[in-house]
C-alpha positions as a printed NumPy array, in Angstrom:
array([[ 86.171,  98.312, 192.753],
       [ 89.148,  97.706, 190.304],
       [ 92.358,  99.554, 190.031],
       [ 95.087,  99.945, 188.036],
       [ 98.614, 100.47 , 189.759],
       [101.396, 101.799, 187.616],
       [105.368, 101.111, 188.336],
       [105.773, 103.812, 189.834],
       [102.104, 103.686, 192.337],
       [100.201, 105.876, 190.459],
       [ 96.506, 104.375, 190.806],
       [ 93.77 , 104.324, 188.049],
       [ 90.072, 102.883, 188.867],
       [ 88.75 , 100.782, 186.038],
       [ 85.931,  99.319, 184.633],
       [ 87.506,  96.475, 183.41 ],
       [ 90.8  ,  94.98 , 182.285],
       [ 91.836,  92.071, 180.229],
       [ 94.494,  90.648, 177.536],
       [ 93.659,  89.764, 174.336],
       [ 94.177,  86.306, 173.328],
       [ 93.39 ,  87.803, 169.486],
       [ 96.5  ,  90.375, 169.229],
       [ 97.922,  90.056, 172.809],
       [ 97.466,  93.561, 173.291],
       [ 96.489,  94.958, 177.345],
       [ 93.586,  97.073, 177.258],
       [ 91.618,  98.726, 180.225],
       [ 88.792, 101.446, 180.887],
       [ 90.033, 103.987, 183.094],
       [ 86.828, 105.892, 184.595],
       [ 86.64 , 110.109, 186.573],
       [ 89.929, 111.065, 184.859],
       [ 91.303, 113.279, 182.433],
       [ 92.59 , 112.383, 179.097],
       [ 95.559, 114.586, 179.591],
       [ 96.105, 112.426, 182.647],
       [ 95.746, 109.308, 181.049],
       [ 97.776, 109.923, 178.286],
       [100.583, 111.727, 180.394],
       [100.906, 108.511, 182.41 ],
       [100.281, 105.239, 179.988],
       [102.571, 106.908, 177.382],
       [105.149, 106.883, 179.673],
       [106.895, 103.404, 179.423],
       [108.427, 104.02 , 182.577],
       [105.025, 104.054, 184.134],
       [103.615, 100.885, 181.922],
       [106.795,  98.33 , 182.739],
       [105.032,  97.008, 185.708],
       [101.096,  97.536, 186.258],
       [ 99.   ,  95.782, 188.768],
       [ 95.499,  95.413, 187.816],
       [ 93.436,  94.432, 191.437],
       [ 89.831,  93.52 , 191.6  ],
       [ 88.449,  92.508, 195.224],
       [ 91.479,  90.999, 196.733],
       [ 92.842,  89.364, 193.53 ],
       [ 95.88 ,  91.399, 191.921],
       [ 97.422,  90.216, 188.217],
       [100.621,  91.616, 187.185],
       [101.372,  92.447, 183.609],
       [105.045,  93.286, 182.839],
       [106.958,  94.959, 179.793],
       [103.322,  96.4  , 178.846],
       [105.416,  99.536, 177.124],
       [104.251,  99.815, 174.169],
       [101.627, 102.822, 174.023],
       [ 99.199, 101.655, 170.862],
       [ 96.332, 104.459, 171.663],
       [ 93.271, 105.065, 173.676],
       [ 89.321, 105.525, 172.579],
       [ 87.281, 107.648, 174.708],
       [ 83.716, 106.212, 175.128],
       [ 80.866, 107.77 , 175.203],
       [ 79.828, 106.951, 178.904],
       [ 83.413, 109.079, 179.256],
       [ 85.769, 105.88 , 179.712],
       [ 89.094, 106.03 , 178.211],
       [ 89.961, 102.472, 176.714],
       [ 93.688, 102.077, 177.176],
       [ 96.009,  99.877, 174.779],
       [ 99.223,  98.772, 175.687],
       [101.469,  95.92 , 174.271],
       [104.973,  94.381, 174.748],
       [107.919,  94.672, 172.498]])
């Protein structure tokens, strides 16, 4: 299972997670949530300075991520999530 961990602990399970080499921008698939939720949180740049992305027992950190450049909602219902830094 991966997660996504906001600054402030707020957790988020994922599909996947990466950073573009292309346009440096952090994207993710959030899965089972709301897009109220999801936009609520990831807009909030107080939520997006530090997020944790674990999968197994490996954890990356991505900082300054506060930037909120959109989302796309899939049609298996995951919410693509697109962050970059200033």
């Amino acid at each position: 299972m991966q997660t996504i961990t906001t600054a402030t602990g707020k957790v988020f399970q994922v599909a996947w997670c990466g950073l573009s080499t292309i346009d440096y921008v952090l994207r993710f698939g959030v899965r089972g949530e709301s897009m109220t939720d999801v936009l609520q949180v990831f807009m909030n740049p107080d939520e997006t300075e530090t997020i944790l992305h674990t999968f197994d027992e490996r954890t990356n950190e991505y900082n300054g991520y506060t930037v909120f450049r959109g989302v796309d909602l899939k049609s298996n219902g995951e919410i693509v999530v697109s962050l970059s830094q200033e």
